[in-house]
N, C-alpha and C positions, 0 to 999 in steps of 0.2 A: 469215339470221343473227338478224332479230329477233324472226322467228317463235318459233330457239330461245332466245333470251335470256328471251322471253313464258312459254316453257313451263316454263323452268328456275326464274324467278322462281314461278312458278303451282305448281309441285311443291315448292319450300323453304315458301311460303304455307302448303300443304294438309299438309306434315310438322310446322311449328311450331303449326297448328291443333291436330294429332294430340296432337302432346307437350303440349299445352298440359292439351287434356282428360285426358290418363294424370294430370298431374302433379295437376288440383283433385280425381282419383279417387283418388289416392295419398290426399292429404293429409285427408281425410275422414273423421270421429271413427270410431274404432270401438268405443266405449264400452259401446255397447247389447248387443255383439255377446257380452257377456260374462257371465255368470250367478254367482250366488252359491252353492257348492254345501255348504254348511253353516255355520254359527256355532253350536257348542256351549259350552258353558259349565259345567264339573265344577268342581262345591264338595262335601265338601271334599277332601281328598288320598287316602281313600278309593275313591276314584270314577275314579282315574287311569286306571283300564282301559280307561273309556269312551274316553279322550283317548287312548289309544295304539288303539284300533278302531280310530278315526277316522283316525289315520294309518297306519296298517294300508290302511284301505280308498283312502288317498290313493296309497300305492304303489302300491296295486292295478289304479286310475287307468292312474299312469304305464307300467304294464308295458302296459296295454291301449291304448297311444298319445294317451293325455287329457294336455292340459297343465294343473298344479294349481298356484296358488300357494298355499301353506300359512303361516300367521303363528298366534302363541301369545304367552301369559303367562304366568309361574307365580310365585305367590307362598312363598318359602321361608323359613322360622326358625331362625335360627342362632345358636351364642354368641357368636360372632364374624364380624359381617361383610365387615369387610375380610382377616380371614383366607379365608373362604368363597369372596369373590372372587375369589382367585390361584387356591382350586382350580377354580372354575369355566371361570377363562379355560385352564387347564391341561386340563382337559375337551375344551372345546371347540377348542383345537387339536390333540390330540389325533386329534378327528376328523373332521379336515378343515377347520376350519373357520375363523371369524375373530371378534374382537370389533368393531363398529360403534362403542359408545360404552358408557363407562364413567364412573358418577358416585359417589362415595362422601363420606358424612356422618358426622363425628365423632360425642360422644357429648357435649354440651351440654345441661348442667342438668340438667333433666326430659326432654329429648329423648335416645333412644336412639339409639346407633350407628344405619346403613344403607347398602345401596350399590344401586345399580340396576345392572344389563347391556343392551343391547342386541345379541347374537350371529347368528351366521349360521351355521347348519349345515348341514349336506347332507339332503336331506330325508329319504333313505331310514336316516340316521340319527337323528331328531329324537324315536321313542320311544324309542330308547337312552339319547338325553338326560337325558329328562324322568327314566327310571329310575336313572341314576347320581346326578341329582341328591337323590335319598333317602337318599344316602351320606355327602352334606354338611349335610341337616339336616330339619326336618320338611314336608314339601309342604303348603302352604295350598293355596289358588285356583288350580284351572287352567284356563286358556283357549283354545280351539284352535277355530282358523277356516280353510277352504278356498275358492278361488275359480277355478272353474273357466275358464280362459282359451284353448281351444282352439281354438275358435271364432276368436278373435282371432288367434290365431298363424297360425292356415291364412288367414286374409282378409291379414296383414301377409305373409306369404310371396307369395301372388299377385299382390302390389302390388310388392314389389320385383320379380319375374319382369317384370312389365309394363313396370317403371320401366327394370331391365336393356335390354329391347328398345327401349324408347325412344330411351336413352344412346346403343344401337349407331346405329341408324337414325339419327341427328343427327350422331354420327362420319361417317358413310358421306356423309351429305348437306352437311357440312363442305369434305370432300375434294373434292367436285364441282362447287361454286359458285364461280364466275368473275366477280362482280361485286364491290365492296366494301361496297353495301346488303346485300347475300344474303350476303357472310361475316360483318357484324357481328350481323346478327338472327340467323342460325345460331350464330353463338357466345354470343350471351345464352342462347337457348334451350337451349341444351348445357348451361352453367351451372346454369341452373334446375334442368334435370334431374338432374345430377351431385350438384347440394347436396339437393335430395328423397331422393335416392337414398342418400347420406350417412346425413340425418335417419330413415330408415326402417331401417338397416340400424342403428345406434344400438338405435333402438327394439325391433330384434327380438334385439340383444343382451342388451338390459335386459332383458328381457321372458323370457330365458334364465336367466339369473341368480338371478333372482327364483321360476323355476322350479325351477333344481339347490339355490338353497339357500336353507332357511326362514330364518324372522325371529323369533327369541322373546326376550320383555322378560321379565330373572329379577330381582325382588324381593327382597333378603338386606336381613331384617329381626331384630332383638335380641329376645330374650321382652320381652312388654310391650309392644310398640312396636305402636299401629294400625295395619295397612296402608293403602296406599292407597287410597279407594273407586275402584269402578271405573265410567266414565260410564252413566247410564239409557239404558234401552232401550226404557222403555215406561214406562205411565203408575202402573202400582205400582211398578215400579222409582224413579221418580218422586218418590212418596208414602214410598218404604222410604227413599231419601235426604234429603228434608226432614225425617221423623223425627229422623235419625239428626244432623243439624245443628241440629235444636234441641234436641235433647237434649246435643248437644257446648255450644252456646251457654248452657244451662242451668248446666251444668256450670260454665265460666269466668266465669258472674253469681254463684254460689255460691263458686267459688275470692276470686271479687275483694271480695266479702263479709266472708270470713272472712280476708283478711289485712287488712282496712280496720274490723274489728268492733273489736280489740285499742286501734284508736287513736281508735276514735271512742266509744268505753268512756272513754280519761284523758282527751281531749276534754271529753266529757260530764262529766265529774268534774270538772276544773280549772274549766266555765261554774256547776257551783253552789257550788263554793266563794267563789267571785268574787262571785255572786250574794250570797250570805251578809255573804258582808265586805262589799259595798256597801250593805244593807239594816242593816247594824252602825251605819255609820258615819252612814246619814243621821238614824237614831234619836238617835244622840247627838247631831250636830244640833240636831236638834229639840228635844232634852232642854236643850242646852246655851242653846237661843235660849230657851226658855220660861224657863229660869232664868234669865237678861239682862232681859227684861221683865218679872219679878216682883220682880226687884232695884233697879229701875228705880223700878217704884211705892212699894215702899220707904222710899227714900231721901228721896222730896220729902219737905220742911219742912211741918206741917201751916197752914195758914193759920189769922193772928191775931187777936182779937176785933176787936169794931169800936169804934172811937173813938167816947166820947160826945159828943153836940154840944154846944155851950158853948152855957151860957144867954144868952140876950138882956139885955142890958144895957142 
Protein backbone atom coordinates (compact mmCIF):
# COMPACT_ATOMS: atom_id res chain seq x y z
CA UNK A 1 0.00 0.00 0.00
CA UNK A 2 2.69 2.44 0.40
CA UNK A 3 4.49 1.55 -2.25
CA UNK A 4 1.28 2.73 -4.20
CA UNK A 5 0.44 5.66 -2.21
CA UNK A 6 4.69 6.53 -3.31
CA UNK A 7 3.75 6.13 -6.83
CA UNK A 8 0.48 7.87 -6.73
CA UNK A 9 1.91 10.81 -4.94
CA UNK A 10 5.17 10.52 -7.61
CA UNK A 11 2.64 10.64 -10.63
CA UNK A 12 0.31 13.87 -9.31
CA UNK A 13 4.25 15.48 -8.75
CA UNK A 14 5.27 14.70 -12.44
CA UNK A 15 1.43 15.87 -13.83
CA UNK A 16 1.55 19.21 -11.75
CA UNK A 17 5.33 19.67 -13.02
CA UNK A 18 3.80 19.14 -16.48
CA UNK A 19 1.06 21.60 -16.18
CA UNK A 20 3.02 23.83 -14.52
CA UNK A 21 5.53 24.15 -17.55
CA UNK A 22 2.33 24.23 -20.30
CA UNK A 23 1.03 26.97 -18.23
CA UNK A 24 4.63 29.48 -18.06
CA UNK A 25 4.56 28.26 -22.19
CA UNK A 26 1.02 29.66 -22.28
CA UNK A 27 1.64 32.78 -20.74
CA UNK A 28 4.67 33.82 -22.70
CA UNK A 29 4.57 37.37 -24.79
CA UNK A 30 3.95 36.68 -28.13
CA UNK A 31 4.63 40.18 -29.24
CA UNK A 32 7.53 39.60 -31.49
CA UNK A 33 5.68 36.90 -33.31
CA UNK A 34 3.77 39.72 -35.11
CA UNK A 35 4.96 41.99 -38.14
CA UNK A 36 3.82 45.22 -39.25
CA UNK A 37 2.58 44.76 -42.73
CA UNK A 38 2.09 48.34 -43.89
CA UNK A 39 1.53 52.06 -42.64
CA UNK A 40 0.43 54.12 -45.64
CA UNK A 41 -0.42 57.45 -45.45
CA UNK A 42 -2.67 59.28 -48.44
CA UNK A 43 -2.80 63.18 -48.54
CA UNK A 44 -4.89 64.40 -49.90
CA UNK A 45 -8.38 62.81 -50.73
CA UNK A 46 -7.38 62.52 -54.20
CA UNK A 47 -5.29 59.65 -53.49
CA UNK A 48 -8.03 57.49 -51.86
CA UNK A 49 -7.54 54.82 -54.36
CA UNK A 50 -4.31 54.09 -52.82
CA UNK A 51 -6.17 53.51 -49.42
CA UNK A 52 -8.82 51.42 -50.78
CA UNK A 53 -5.70 49.06 -52.75
CA UNK A 54 -4.63 48.75 -49.54
CA UNK A 55 -7.64 47.20 -48.29
CA UNK A 56 -8.33 45.57 -51.37
CA UNK A 57 -5.09 43.65 -50.79
CA UNK A 58 -5.95 43.27 -46.89
CA UNK A 59 -9.01 41.13 -48.04
CA UNK A 60 -6.93 39.51 -50.13
CA UNK A 61 -4.99 38.55 -46.99
CA UNK A 62 -7.95 37.21 -45.51
CA UNK A 63 -9.39 35.14 -48.28
CA UNK A 64 -5.82 33.46 -48.44
CA UNK A 65 -6.07 32.65 -44.42
CA UNK A 66 -3.66 35.68 -43.15
CA UNK A 67 -4.94 37.24 -40.12
CA UNK A 68 -4.92 41.41 -40.71
CA UNK A 69 -5.81 43.82 -38.21
CA UNK A 70 -6.69 46.94 -40.27
CA UNK A 71 -6.98 50.64 -38.46
CA UNK A 72 -7.49 54.15 -40.36
CA UNK A 73 -8.23 57.99 -40.12
CA UNK A 74 -9.88 60.17 -42.27
CA UNK A 75 -10.21 63.56 -42.14
CA UNK A 76 -13.52 65.12 -43.50
CA UNK A 77 -15.11 68.88 -44.20
CA UNK A 78 -18.44 69.38 -43.60
CA UNK A 79 -20.94 72.25 -43.20
CA UNK A 80 -22.30 70.78 -40.55
CA UNK A 81 -20.76 68.56 -38.19
CA UNK A 82 -22.89 67.38 -36.08
CA UNK A 83 -25.33 66.91 -38.65
CA UNK A 84 -22.54 64.79 -40.69
CA UNK A 85 -22.25 62.73 -37.61
CA UNK A 86 -25.89 61.19 -37.43
CA UNK A 87 -25.06 60.38 -41.07
CA UNK A 88 -22.02 58.68 -40.38
CA UNK A 89 -23.18 56.80 -37.46
CA UNK A 90 -26.21 55.93 -39.87
CA UNK A 91 -23.53 54.54 -42.10
CA UNK A 92 -21.83 52.64 -40.25
CA UNK A 93 -24.74 50.72 -38.78
CA UNK A 94 -25.80 50.35 -41.61
CA UNK A 95 -23.00 47.94 -42.31
CA UNK A 96 -22.65 46.13 -39.77
CA UNK A 97 -21.29 47.92 -37.73
CA UNK A 98 -20.80 50.04 -34.29
CA UNK A 99 -19.72 53.43 -33.03
CA UNK A 100 -16.83 53.10 -30.01
CA UNK A 101 -16.91 56.73 -29.23
CA UNK A 102 -18.34 59.70 -30.10
CA UNK A 103 -17.16 63.46 -29.29
CA UNK A 104 -18.61 66.68 -30.68
CA UNK A 105 -17.64 70.43 -30.31
CA UNK A 106 -19.87 73.46 -30.51
CA UNK A 107 -19.06 76.44 -32.35
CA UNK A 108 -17.33 78.95 -29.91
CA UNK A 109 -15.97 82.30 -30.84
CA UNK A 110 -13.25 81.84 -33.39
CA UNK A 111 -13.57 78.02 -32.90
CA UNK A 112 -15.46 76.19 -35.33
CA UNK A 113 -17.91 73.40 -34.86
CA UNK A 114 -16.41 69.53 -34.84
CA UNK A 115 -16.98 66.09 -33.84
CA UNK A 116 -14.57 63.04 -33.90
CA UNK A 117 -15.85 59.18 -34.47
CA UNK A 118 -14.26 56.28 -33.27
CA UNK A 119 -16.17 53.20 -35.43
CA UNK A 120 -15.98 49.65 -36.04
CA UNK A 121 -16.69 48.20 -39.28
CA UNK A 122 -16.34 44.98 -40.85
CA UNK A 123 -13.29 44.88 -42.68
CA UNK A 124 -14.35 43.59 -45.87
CA UNK A 125 -16.50 46.68 -45.73
CA UNK A 126 -14.18 49.52 -44.78
CA UNK A 127 -13.46 50.72 -48.52
CA UNK A 128 -17.02 51.16 -48.92
CA UNK A 129 -16.77 53.32 -46.03
CA UNK A 130 -14.22 55.44 -46.74
CA UNK A 131 -16.34 55.98 -50.32
CA UNK A 132 -19.61 56.77 -48.88
CA UNK A 133 -18.09 58.89 -46.81
CA UNK A 134 -17.58 61.54 -50.07
CA UNK A 135 -21.18 61.79 -49.86
CA UNK A 136 -21.06 63.51 -46.65
CA UNK A 137 -18.58 66.00 -47.46
CA UNK A 138 -14.83 66.55 -48.72
CA UNK A 139 -12.12 63.84 -47.76
CA UNK A 140 -9.04 65.47 -46.31
CA UNK A 141 -6.17 63.01 -44.78
CA UNK A 142 -6.44 59.40 -45.06
CA UNK A 143 -4.77 57.04 -43.18
CA UNK A 144 -4.76 53.19 -43.36
CA UNK A 145 -2.52 50.84 -41.43
CA UNK A 146 -2.33 46.95 -41.54
CA UNK A 147 -0.95 44.51 -39.12
CA UNK A 148 -0.29 41.29 -39.78
CA UNK A 149 -1.23 38.89 -36.81
CA UNK A 150 -1.26 35.48 -38.01
CA UNK A 151 1.55 34.42 -36.67
CA UNK A 152 0.08 35.12 -33.41
CA UNK A 153 -3.19 33.62 -33.73
CA UNK A 154 -1.67 30.23 -34.88
CA UNK A 155 1.02 30.30 -31.63
CA UNK A 156 -2.30 31.46 -29.37
CA UNK A 157 -4.41 28.51 -30.81
CA UNK A 158 -1.53 25.95 -30.04
CA UNK A 159 -1.36 27.18 -26.66
CA UNK A 160 -4.84 26.75 -25.90
CA UNK A 161 -4.84 23.20 -27.55
CA UNK A 162 -1.94 22.43 -25.10
CA UNK A 163 -3.62 24.22 -22.17
CA UNK A 164 -6.97 22.13 -23.12
CA UNK A 165 -4.88 18.83 -22.67
CA UNK A 166 -3.63 19.98 -19.64
CA UNK A 167 -7.19 20.84 -18.03
CA UNK A 168 -8.15 17.26 -19.10
CA UNK A 169 -5.15 15.46 -17.61
CA UNK A 170 -5.53 17.31 -14.01
CA UNK A 171 -9.50 16.38 -14.36
CA UNK A 172 -8.45 12.80 -14.88
CA UNK A 173 -5.71 13.02 -12.01
CA UNK A 174 -8.17 14.84 -9.64
CA UNK A 175 -10.56 11.78 -9.78
CA UNK A 176 -7.79 9.34 -8.88
CA UNK A 177 -6.07 10.83 -5.84
CA UNK A 178 -6.84 9.39 -2.52
CA UNK A 179 -4.96 11.56 -0.20
CA UNK A 180 -5.89 14.97 0.93
CA UNK A 181 -2.29 16.57 0.08
CA UNK A 182 -2.73 15.15 -3.58
CA UNK A 183 -6.43 16.51 -3.79
CA UNK A 184 -5.55 19.92 -2.53
CA UNK A 185 -2.28 20.49 -4.89
CA UNK A 186 -4.28 18.78 -7.81
CA UNK A 187 -7.03 21.22 -7.28
CA UNK A 188 -4.68 24.37 -7.21
CA UNK A 189 -3.19 23.17 -10.27
CA UNK A 190 -6.50 22.72 -11.95
CA UNK A 191 -7.28 26.23 -11.00
CA UNK A 192 -4.27 27.62 -12.56
CA UNK A 193 -4.91 25.91 -15.51
CA UNK A 194 -8.55 26.69 -15.97
CA UNK A 195 -8.00 30.46 -15.20
CA UNK A 196 -4.89 30.48 -18.16
CA UNK A 197 -7.12 28.81 -20.16
CA UNK A 198 -9.82 31.53 -19.50
CA UNK A 199 -7.08 34.32 -20.00
CA UNK A 200 -6.11 32.88 -23.54
CA UNK A 201 -9.30 32.10 -24.87
CA UNK A 202 -10.20 35.99 -23.97
CA UNK A 203 -7.22 36.68 -25.91
CA UNK A 204 -8.00 34.79 -29.02
CA UNK A 205 -11.52 36.45 -28.88
CA UNK A 206 -10.08 39.89 -28.79
CA UNK A 207 -7.68 39.16 -31.27
CA UNK A 208 -11.08 38.10 -33.48
CA UNK A 209 -12.66 41.09 -33.19
CA UNK A 210 -10.17 43.13 -33.84
CA UNK A 211 -9.68 40.94 -36.94
CA UNK A 212 -13.65 40.89 -38.35
CA UNK A 213 -13.79 44.54 -37.68
CA UNK A 214 -11.48 47.62 -38.39
CA UNK A 215 -11.00 50.63 -36.37
CA UNK A 216 -11.21 54.21 -38.21
CA UNK A 217 -11.00 57.61 -36.37
CA UNK A 218 -13.41 60.15 -38.80
CA UNK A 219 -12.58 63.81 -38.27
CA UNK A 220 -15.92 66.06 -39.25
CA UNK A 221 -14.37 69.31 -39.40
CA UNK A 222 -16.35 73.01 -40.51
CA UNK A 223 -14.49 74.98 -43.48
CA UNK A 224 -11.78 76.92 -41.74
CA UNK A 225 -11.26 74.90 -39.05
CA UNK A 226 -7.36 73.39 -38.81
CA UNK A 227 -7.31 69.73 -38.42
CA UNK A 228 -5.69 68.04 -36.24
CA UNK A 229 -1.84 67.43 -36.70
CA UNK A 230 -1.16 64.09 -36.91
CA UNK A 231 1.82 62.64 -34.59
CA UNK A 232 5.70 62.63 -36.24
CA UNK A 233 7.10 59.85 -37.73
CA UNK A 234 10.28 60.84 -38.35
CA UNK A 235 12.78 63.56 -38.11
CA UNK A 236 11.30 65.98 -41.12
CA UNK A 237 8.00 65.13 -39.97
CA UNK A 238 9.58 66.54 -36.94
CA UNK A 239 10.90 69.66 -38.38
CA UNK A 240 7.47 70.14 -40.61
CA UNK A 241 5.62 70.19 -37.04
CA UNK A 242 7.85 72.66 -35.24
CA UNK A 243 7.52 74.92 -38.15
CA UNK A 244 4.13 74.77 -38.20
CA UNK A 245 3.95 75.59 -34.08
CA UNK A 246 5.91 78.50 -34.46
CA UNK A 247 4.33 79.80 -36.92
CA UNK A 248 0.91 79.16 -35.00
CA UNK A 249 2.72 80.69 -32.00
CA UNK A 250 3.75 83.68 -34.18
CA UNK A 251 0.53 84.09 -35.14
CA UNK A 252 -1.05 84.47 -31.31
CA UNK A 253 2.29 86.99 -30.56
CA UNK A 254 0.69 89.15 -33.37
CA UNK A 255 -3.08 88.43 -32.59
CA UNK A 256 -2.19 89.58 -28.76
CA UNK A 257 -0.29 92.65 -30.24
CA UNK A 258 -2.91 93.98 -32.06
CA UNK A 259 -5.76 93.74 -29.69
CA UNK A 260 -3.14 95.35 -26.82
CA UNK A 261 -1.67 98.09 -29.78
CA UNK A 262 -5.37 100.09 -29.40
CA UNK A 263 -4.75 100.36 -25.68
CA UNK A 264 -1.43 100.86 -25.32
CA UNK A 265 -1.84 103.80 -28.21
CA UNK A 266 -4.56 105.84 -25.27
CA UNK A 267 -2.01 104.59 -22.85
CA UNK A 268 0.56 106.32 -24.48
CA UNK A 269 -1.50 109.29 -24.85
CA UNK A 270 -2.97 109.85 -21.45
CA UNK A 271 1.31 109.49 -20.12
CA UNK A 272 2.20 112.64 -22.25
CA UNK A 273 -0.64 114.50 -21.50
CA UNK A 274 0.03 114.14 -17.87
CA UNK A 275 3.59 114.65 -18.65
CA UNK A 276 2.67 118.03 -20.15
CA UNK A 277 0.46 119.23 -17.36
CA UNK A 278 2.94 118.39 -14.84
CA UNK A 279 5.85 120.15 -16.67
CA UNK A 280 2.87 123.27 -16.88
CA UNK A 281 2.64 123.27 -13.40
CA UNK A 282 6.14 123.17 -12.12
CA UNK A 283 6.96 126.20 -14.42
CA UNK A 284 4.54 128.18 -12.86
CA UNK A 285 6.05 127.18 -9.86
CA UNK A 286 8.87 128.29 -10.47
CA UNK A 287 7.63 131.45 -12.05
CA UNK A 288 5.47 132.00 -9.15
CA UNK A 289 8.55 131.41 -6.37
CA UNK A 290 10.84 133.74 -8.45
CA UNK A 291 8.12 136.25 -8.32
CA UNK A 292 8.02 135.88 -4.14
CA UNK A 293 11.64 136.43 -4.01
CA UNK A 294 11.89 139.56 -6.18
CA UNK A 295 8.85 140.87 -4.05
CA UNK A 296 10.63 140.14 -1.28
CA UNK A 297 13.69 142.19 -2.20
CA UNK A 298 11.37 144.75 -2.91
CA UNK A 299 9.72 145.64 -0.26
CA UNK A 300 12.68 146.16 2.47
CA UNK A 301 13.06 149.80 3.68
CA UNK A 302 16.17 151.05 2.14
CA UNK A 303 18.52 151.67 5.06
CA UNK A 304 19.16 155.34 6.70
CA UNK A 305 22.01 157.80 6.68
CA UNK A 306 24.22 157.62 9.49
CA UNK A 307 24.11 159.83 12.55
CA UNK A 308 26.53 162.49 12.82
CA UNK A 309 28.64 162.30 15.81
CA UNK A 310 28.21 165.12 18.27
CA UNK A 311 31.13 167.23 18.74
CA UNK A 312 33.24 167.07 21.86
CA UNK A 313 32.56 169.48 24.20
Amino acid sequence: MRRIARSQALAVALLIAAGTLVGCSANSSTSSAGSVEGNSQVQPAADGAKAAGDTSAQTAADAAGRQVITTGSVQVTVKDPRAAAEQVVTLVEGAGGRVDGRTETAAVGDQTARAHLTVRVPADSLTAMIDDLRSIGDLGQISISSQDVTADAQDLDARIRAMRVSVARMEDLLAKVTTTTDLVAAEQALQERQSNLETMLSQQARMAEQVALSTLDIDLTAPGAIPAAASPHGFWDGVVVGWQSLVVALRAVVLVVGVLLPWLAFAGLITVVALVVVRRVRRHGSRDAEARTDGTHGDAAPPGPAEAPSPAG
